[in-house]
C-alpha positions as CSV (number, residue, x, y, z in Angstrom):
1,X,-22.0,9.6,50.6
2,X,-24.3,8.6,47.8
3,X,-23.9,5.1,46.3
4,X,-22.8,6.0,42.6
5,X,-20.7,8.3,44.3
6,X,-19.0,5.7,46.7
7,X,-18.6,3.5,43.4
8,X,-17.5,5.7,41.3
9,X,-14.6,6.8,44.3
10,X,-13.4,2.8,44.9
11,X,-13.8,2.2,40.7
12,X,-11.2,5.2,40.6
13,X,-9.0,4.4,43.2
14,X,-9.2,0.8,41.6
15,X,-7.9,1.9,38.4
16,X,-5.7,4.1,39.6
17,X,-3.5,1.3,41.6
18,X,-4.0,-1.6,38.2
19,X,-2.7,1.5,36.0
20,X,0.4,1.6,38.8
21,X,0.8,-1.6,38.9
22,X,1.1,-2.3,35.3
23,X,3.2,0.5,34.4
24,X,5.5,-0.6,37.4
25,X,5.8,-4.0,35.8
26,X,6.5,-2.4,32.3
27,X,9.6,-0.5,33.8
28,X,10.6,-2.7,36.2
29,X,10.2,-6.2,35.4
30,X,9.3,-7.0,31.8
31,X,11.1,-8.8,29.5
32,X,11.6,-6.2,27.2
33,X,12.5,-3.4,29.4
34,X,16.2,-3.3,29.1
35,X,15.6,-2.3,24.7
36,X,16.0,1.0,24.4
37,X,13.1,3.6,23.2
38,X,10.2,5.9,23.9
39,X,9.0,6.1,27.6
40,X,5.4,5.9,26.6
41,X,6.1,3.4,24.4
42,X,6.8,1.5,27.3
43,X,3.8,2.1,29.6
44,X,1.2,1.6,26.7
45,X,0.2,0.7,23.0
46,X,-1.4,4.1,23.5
47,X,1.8,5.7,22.0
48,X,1.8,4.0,18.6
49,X,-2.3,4.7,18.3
50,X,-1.7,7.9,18.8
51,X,0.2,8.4,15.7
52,X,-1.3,5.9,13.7
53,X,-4.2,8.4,14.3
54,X,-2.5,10.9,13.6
55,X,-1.3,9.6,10.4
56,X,2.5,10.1,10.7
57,X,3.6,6.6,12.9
58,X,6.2,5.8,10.2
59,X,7.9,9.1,10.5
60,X,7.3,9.0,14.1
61,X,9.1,5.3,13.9
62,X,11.7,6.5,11.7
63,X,12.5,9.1,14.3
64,X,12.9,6.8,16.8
65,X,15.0,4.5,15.4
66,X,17.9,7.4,14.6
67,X,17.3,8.6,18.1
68,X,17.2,4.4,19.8
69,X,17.8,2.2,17.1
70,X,21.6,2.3,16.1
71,X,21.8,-1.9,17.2
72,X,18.7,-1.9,15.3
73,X,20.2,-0.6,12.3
74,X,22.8,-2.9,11.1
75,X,19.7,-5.5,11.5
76,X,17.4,-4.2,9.1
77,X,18.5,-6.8,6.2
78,X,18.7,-9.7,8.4
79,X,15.6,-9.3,10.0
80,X,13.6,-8.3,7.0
81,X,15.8,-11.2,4.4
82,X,15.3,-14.3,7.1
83,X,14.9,-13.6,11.1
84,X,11.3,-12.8,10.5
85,X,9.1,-12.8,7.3
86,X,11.2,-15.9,6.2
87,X,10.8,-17.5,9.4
88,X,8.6,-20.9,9.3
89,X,8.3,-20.4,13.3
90,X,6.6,-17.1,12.9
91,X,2.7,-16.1,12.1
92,X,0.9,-13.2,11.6
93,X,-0.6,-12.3,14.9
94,X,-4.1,-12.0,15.9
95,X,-4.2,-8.4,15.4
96,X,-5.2,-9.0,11.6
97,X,-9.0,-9.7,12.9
98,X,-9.2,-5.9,12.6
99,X,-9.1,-6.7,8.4
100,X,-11.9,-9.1,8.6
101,X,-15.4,-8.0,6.8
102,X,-17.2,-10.2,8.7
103,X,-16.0,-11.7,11.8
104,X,-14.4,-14.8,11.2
105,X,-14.2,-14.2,7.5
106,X,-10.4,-14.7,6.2
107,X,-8.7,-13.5,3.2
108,X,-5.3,-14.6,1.6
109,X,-4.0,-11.2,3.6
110,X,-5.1,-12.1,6.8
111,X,-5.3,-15.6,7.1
112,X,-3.3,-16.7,10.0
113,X,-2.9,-20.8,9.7
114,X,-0.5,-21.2,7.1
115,X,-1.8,-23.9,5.2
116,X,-5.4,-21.8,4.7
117,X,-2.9,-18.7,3.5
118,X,-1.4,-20.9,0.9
119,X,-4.2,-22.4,-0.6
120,X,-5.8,-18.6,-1.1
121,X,-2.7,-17.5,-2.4
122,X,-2.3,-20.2,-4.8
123,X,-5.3,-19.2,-6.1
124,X,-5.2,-15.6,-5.9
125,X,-1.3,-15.9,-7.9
126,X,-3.4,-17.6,-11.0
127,X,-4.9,-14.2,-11.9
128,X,-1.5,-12.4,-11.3
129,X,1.3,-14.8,-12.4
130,X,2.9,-13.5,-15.7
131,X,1.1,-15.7,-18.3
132,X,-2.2,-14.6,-16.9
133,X,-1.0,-10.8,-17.1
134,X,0.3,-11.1,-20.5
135,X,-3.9,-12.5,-21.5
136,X,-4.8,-9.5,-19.7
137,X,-2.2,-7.0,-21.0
138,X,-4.8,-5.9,-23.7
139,X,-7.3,-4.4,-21.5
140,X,-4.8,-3.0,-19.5
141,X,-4.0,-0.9,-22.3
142,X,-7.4,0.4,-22.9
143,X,-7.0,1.8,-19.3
144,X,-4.2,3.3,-19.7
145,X,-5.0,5.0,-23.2
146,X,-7.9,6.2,-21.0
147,X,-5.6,7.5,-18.7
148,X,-3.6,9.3,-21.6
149,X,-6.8,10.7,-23.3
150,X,-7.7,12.7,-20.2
151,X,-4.2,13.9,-19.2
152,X,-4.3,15.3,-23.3
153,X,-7.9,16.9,-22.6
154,X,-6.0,18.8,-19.4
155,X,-3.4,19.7,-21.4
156,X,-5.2,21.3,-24.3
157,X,-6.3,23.7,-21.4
158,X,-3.1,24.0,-19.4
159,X,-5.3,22.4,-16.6
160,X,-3.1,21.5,-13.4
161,X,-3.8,17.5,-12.9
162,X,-4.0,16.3,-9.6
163,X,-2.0,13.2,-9.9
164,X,-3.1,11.2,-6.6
165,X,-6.5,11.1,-8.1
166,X,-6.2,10.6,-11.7
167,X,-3.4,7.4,-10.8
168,X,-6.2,6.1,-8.0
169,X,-8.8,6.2,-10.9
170,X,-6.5,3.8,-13.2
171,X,-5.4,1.6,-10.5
172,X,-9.1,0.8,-9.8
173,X,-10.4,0.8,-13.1
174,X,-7.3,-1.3,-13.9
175,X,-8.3,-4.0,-10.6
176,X,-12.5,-3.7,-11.5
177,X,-11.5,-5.0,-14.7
178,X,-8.5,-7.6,-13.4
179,X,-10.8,-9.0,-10.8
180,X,-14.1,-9.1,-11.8
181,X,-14.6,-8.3,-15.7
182,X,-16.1,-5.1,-14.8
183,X,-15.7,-2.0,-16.4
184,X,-16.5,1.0,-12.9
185,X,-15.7,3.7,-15.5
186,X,-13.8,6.0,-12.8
187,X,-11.2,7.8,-15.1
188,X,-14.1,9.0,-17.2
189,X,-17.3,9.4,-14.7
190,X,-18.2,10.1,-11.7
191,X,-20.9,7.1,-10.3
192,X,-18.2,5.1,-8.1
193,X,-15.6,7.6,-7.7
194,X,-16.8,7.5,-3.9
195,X,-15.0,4.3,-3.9
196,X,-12.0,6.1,-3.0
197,X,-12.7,7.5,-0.1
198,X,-14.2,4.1,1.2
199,X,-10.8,2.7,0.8
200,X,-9.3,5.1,3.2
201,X,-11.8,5.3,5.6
202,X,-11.6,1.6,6.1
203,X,-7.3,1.0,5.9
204,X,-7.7,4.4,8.5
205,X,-9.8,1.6,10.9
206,X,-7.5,-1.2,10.4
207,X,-4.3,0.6,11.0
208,X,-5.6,2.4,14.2
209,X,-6.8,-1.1,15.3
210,X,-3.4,-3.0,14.4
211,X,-1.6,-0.2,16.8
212,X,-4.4,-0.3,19.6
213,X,-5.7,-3.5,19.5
214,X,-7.8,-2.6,22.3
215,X,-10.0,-1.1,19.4
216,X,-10.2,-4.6,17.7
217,X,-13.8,-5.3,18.6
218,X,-15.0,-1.7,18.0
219,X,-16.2,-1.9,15.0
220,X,-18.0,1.0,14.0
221,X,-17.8,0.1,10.3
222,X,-20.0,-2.8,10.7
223,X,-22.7,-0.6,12.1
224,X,-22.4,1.8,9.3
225,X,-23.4,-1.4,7.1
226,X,-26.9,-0.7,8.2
227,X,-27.3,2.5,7.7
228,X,-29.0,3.6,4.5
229,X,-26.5,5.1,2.2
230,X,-23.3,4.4,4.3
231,X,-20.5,4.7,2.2
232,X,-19.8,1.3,3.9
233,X,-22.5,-0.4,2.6
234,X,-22.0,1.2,-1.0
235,X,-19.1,0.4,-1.2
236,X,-19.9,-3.6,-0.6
237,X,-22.8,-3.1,-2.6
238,X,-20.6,-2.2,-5.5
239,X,-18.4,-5.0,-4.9
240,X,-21.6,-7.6,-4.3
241,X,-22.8,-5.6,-8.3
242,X,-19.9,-6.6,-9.8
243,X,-19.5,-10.4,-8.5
244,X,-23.3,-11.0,-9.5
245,X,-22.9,-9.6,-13.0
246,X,-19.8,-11.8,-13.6
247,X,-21.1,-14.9,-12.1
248,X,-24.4,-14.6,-14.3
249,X,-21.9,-14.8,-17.2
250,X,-19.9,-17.5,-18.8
251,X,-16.9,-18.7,-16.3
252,X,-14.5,-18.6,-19.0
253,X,-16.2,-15.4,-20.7
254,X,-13.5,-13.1,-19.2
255,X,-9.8,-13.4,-18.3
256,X,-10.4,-12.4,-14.5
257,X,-9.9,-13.2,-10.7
258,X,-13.0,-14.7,-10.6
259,X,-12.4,-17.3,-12.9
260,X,-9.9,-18.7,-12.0
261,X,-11.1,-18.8,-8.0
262,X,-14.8,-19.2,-8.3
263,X,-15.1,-23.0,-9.3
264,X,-13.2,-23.3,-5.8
265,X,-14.9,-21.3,-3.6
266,X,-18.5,-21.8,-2.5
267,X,-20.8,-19.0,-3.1
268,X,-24.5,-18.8,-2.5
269,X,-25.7,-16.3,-5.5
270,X,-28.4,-15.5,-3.3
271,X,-26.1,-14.7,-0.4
272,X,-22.9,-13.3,-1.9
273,X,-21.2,-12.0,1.2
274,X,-21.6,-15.1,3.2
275,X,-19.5,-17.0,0.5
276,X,-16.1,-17.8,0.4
277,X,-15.6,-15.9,-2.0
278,X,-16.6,-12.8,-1.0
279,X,-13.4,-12.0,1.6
280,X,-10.8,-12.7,-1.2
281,X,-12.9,-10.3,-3.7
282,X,-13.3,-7.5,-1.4
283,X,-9.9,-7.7,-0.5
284,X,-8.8,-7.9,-3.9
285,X,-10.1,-5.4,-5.1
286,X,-9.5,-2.8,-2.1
287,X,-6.0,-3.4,-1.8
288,X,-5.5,-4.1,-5.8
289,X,-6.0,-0.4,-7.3
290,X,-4.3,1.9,-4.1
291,X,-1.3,0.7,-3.9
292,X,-0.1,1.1,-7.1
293,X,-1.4,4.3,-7.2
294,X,0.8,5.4,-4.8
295,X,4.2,4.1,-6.2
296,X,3.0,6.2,-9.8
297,X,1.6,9.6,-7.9
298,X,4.9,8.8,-6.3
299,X,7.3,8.5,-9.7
300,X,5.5,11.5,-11.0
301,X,6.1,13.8,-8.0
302,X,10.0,13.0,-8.0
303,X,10.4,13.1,-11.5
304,X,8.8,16.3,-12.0
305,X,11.3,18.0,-9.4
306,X,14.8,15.9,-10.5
307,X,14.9,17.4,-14.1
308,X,18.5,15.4,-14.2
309,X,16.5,12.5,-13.5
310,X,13.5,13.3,-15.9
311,X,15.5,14.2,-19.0
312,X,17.2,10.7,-18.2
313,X,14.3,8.4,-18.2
314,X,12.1,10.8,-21.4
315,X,15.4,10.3,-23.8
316,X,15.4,6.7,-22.7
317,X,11.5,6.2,-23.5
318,X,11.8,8.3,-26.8
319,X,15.1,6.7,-28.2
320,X,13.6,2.9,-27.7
321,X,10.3,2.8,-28.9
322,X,9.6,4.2,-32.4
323,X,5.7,4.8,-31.7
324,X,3.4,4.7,-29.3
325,X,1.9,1.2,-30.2
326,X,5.7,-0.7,-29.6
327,X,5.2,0.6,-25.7
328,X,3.7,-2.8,-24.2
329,X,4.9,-5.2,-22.0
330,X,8.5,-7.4,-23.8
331,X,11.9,-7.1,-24.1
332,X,11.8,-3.4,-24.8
333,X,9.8,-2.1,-22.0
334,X,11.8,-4.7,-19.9
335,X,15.1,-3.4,-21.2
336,X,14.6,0.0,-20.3
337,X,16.6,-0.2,-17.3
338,X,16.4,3.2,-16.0
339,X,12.8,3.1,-16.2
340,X,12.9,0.3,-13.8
341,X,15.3,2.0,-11.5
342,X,12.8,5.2,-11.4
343,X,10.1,2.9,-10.3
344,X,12.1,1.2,-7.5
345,X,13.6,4.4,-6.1
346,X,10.0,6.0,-6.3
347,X,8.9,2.4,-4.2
348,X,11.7,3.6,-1.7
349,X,10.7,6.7,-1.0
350,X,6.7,6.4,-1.3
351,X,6.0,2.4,-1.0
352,X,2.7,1.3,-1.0
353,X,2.9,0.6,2.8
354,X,5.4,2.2,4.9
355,X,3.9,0.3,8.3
356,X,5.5,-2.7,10.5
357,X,3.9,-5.6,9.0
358,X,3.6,-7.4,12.8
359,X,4.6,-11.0,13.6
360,X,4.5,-13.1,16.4
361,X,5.4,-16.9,17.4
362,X,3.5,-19.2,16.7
363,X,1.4,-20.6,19.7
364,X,2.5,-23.8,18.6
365,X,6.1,-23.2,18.7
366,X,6.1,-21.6,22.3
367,X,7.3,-24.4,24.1
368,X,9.9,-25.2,22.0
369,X,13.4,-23.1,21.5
370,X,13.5,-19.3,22.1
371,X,12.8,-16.9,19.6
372,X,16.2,-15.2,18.5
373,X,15.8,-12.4,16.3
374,X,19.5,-10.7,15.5
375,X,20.9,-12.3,18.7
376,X,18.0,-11.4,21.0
377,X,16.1,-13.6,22.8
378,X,12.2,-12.7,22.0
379,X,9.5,-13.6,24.8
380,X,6.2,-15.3,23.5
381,X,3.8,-13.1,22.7
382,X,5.9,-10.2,21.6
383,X,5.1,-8.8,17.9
384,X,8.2,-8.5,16.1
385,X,8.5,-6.8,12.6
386,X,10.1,-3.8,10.5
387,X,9.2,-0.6,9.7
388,X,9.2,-0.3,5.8
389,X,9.8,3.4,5.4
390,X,12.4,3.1,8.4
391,X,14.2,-0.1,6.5
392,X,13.9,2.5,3.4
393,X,15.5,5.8,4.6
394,X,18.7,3.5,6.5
395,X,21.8,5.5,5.4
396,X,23.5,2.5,5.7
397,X,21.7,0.7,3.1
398,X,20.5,4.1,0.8
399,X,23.3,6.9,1.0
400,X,21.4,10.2,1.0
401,X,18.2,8.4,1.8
402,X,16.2,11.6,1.2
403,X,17.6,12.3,-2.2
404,X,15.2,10.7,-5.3
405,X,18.7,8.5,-7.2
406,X,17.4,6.1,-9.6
407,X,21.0,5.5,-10.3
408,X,21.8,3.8,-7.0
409,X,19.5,0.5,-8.5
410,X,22.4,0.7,-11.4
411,X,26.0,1.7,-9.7
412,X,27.9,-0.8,-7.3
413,X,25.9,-0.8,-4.8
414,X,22.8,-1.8,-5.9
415,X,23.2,-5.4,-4.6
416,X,23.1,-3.8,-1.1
417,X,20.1,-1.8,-1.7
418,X,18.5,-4.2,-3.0
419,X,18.6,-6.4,0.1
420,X,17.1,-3.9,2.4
421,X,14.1,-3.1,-0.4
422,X,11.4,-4.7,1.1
423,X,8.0,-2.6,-0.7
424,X,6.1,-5.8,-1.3
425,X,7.6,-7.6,1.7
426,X,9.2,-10.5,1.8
427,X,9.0,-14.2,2.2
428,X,5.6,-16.1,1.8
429,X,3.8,-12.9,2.7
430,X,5.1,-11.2,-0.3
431,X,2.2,-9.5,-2.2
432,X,0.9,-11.4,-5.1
433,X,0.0,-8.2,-7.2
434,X,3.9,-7.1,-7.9
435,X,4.0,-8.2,-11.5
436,X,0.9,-6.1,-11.8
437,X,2.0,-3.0,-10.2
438,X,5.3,-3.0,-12.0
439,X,3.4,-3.5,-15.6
440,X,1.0,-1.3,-14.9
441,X,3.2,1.8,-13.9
442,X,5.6,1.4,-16.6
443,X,3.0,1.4,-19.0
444,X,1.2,4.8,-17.3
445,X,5.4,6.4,-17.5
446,X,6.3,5.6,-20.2
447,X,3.0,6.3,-22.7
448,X,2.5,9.6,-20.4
449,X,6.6,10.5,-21.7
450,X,6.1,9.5,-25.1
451,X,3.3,11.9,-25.7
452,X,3.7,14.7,-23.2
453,X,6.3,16.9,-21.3
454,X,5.0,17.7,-17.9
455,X,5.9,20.0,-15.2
456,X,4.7,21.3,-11.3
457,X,1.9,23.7,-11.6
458,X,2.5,27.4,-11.2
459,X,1.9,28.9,-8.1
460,X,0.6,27.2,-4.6
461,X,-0.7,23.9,-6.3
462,X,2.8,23.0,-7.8
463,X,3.9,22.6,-4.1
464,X,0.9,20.4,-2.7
465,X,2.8,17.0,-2.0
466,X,5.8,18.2,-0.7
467,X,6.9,18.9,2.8
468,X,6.8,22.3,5.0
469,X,9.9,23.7,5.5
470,X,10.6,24.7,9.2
471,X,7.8,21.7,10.3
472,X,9.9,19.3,12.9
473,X,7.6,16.8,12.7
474,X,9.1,14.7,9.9
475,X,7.2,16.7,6.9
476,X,9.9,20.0,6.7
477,X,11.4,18.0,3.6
478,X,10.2,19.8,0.5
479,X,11.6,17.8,-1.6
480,X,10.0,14.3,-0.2
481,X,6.5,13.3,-1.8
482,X,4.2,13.2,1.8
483,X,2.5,10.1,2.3
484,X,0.2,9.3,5.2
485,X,0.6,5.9,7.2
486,X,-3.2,4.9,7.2
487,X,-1.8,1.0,6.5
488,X,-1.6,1.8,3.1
489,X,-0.5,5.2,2.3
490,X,-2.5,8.4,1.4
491,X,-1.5,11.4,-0.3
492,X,-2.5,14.5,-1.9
493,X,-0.7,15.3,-5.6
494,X,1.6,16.6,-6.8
495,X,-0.7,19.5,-9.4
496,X,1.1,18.8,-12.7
497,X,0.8,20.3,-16.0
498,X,1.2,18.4,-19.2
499,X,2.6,20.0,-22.3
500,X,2.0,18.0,-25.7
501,X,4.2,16.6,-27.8
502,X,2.4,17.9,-31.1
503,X,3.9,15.5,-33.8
504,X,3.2,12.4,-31.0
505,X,-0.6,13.9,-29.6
506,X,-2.3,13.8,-33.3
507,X,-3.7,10.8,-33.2
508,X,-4.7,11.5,-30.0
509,X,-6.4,14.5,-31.0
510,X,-7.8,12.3,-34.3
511,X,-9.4,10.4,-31.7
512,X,-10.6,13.2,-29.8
513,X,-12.3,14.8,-32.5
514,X,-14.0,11.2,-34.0
């Protein structure tokens, strides 16, 4: 027998008897193996990359959990109020490399030493508390007038408007502007609409790579950097245009991220990226923009298919505000409760991230106590965490957990609800840009009700966004807004059609025309 024959024989029959072996140990001996759940779960992290590839692991987890998870259930709260993202014993693990743009380059999302996490997030909170969002609100206006002038250019053709892409346009505009001073110009042309597709193509990486961290080191993004034209390498190259043409300015010129974080970073202007602060901007801004996008694609899917629900929330925007120039951030946008209540159920049913956010013991804390999340002992080196569109679709916490109710934030049981409403996490971790996303989508609703009706689109278009019927796969629900688990979320509409209000739309036409 040839020699690379031989080899390849006793390298097969080696493999064969280590996969044996470890899959024996799985079933037979690990600490874990009395929990309940999938069998392939149990032999290999294989499972969960599987359908984090296939875009669908939070249905998938949901699925499990009503078929394994009934102990699991009447957890939820606890482990998602104090067992685990409120627990000083417990880190984010390892796995968050995978976020990194450079190796060894940390950011306030994926810094793992606590202290370092705290210092970024002081910072970060600066540009995102609410006095700094109230010095900001003005521009955030302009973006979302922007917004409003090109849904009234659709409608004065009965165009269909594909909502995922004009909200992903504002919420980056809205974060170029927020973090660096700079205007990309998205909503109105085309130059860095690519940026888009950059995001997902790199939250697509890190998800697969959180869920088989066997592909943390394969990093075929960083080789993309050096091709010519990668949409890697535009992307940082439009991040690097931006940071240079605010730093050449003033500090104080703008009310931005930057200045508030740049006179404590270190950053060679010669060398952008290797600087400190080039992980917390690229972050920043690929995080800022898509999530929020999703919880307004979201709001407008469900409101255009719960009329009940729409007719609620227009009567409430058109009986508070007596023009369009009252709707900004104050008492009256804040008192318009069902407004609110719209948001959060559309943050339920579509959040931002529907993915376990993992955590694990810290290695510092191993030799101390056990780990006891709801009553069970944890072994070191177990990730432990809580699926967010699981926790979101309990029937124990949201009756009818399928069926958009913005009334459930108002009735009895909203206390309840709200304890297992976890869309920005929880804890420490929480995300910094709530205030933002809240502001920001109540501004786009309610200025998009004050001056238009709106409706599905006629024919195949008005039903992109929805589920199949007949599909058993967790996407037969017509009536639920699809998202796709790549870390963040990804979706496709809904195709609306805006109808204006003609009294309210003149001076939008008067600015049209000048």
């Amino acid at each position: 027998m040839a020699p690379l024959a031989l080899f390849s024989k006793h390298f097969t029959s080696a493999f064969i008897v280590c996969a044996l072996f470890l899959f024996g140990y799985r079933l037979l001996l690990h600490p874990l193996r009395k929990y309940p759940g999938p069998f392939f779960a149990k032999l290999s992290d294989v499972y969960g990359g599987y359908f984090a590839a296939a875009r669908r692991l939070h249905l998938r987890t949901y699925q499990d959990h009503l078929q394994y998870g009934a102990a699991h259930k009447s957890a939820l709260t606890k482990l998602t109020k104090g067992d685990i993202y409120q627990n000083e014993r417990l880190v984010k693990p390892s796995i968050y490399r995978a976020s990194e743009v450079r190796p060894g380059q940390n950011n306030v999302f994926n810094s793992r030493d606590k202290k370092i996490h705290s210092a970024k997030r002081r910072l970060v909170g600066q540009a995102l508390s609410d006095q700094s969002l109230r010095r900001f609100e003005p521009t955030l206006l302009e973006q979302v007038d922007t917004f409003i002038r090109i849904l009234y250019k659709a409608s004065d053709v009965s165009r269909a408007v594909d909502m995922t892409l004009s909200c992903r346009h504002l919420g980056l505009d809205t974060i170029g502007q927020l973090g660096f001073g700079y205007d990309l110009k998205i909503q109105s042309e085309e130059e860095h609409r690519f940026l888009k597709k950059a995001i997902v193509f790199t939250n697509f990486r890190i998800n697969l790579a959180l869920q088989l961290p066997a592909l943390i080191n394969f990093r075929p993004d960083l080789i993309a950097t050096y091709l010519p034209n990668s949409i890697r390498k535009r992307l940082l190259a439009v991040v690097e245009k931006m940071i240079a043409t605010r730093l050449a300015q003033p500090i104080n010129a703008k009310h931005d991220l930057l200045s508030f974080i740049t006179p404590k970073l270190q950053t060679d202007l010669k060398d952008i990226q290797s600087g400190e602060l080039w992980p917390e901007a690229v972050f920043f801004f690929g995080a800022g923009g898509d999530t929020t996008a999703t919880a307004m694609a979201g709001a407008f899917f469900y409101l255009s298919r719960n009329s009940d629900c729409y007719k609620q929330l227009a009567a409430e925007i058109r009986t508070t505000f007596n023009s369009a120039g009252e709707i900004r951030g104050g008492p009256q946008l804040a008192g318009c409760r069902y407004l609110r209540a719209c948001i959060d159920e559309s943050l339920r049913m579509a959040s931002p991230v529907g993915t376990t956010l993992w955590r694990e013991l810290d290695s510092q804390e191993a030799g101390r106590c056990p780990l006891v999340v709801d009553g069970h002992s944890i072994p070191h080196g177990t990730l432990v965490g809580v699926n967010i569109y699981s926790l979101h679709h309990n029937e124990d916490y949201f009756p009818d957990p399928f069926t958009f109710r913005p009334e459930r934030w108002l009735d009895d049981g909203a206390d309840k609800a709200r304890a297992a409403f976890a869309p920005f996490s929880v804890g420490p971790r929480t995300c910094a840009g709530k205030p933002l996303a809240y502001q920001e989508i109540s501004l786009a609703l309610a200025k998009t009700l004050w001056y238009f009706d709106f409706e599905p689109a006629p024919g195949y278009l008005g039903d992109i966004g929805g589920g199949t019927p007949g599909k058993t796969d967790g996407r037969g629900r017509v009536g639920e807004y699809q998202t796709y688990d790549i870390f963040g979320a990804y979706h496709d509409g809904p195709y609306l059609v805006f109808h204006p209000r003609h009294m309210h739309c003149d001076e939008l036409k008067h600015r049209q025309d000048g």
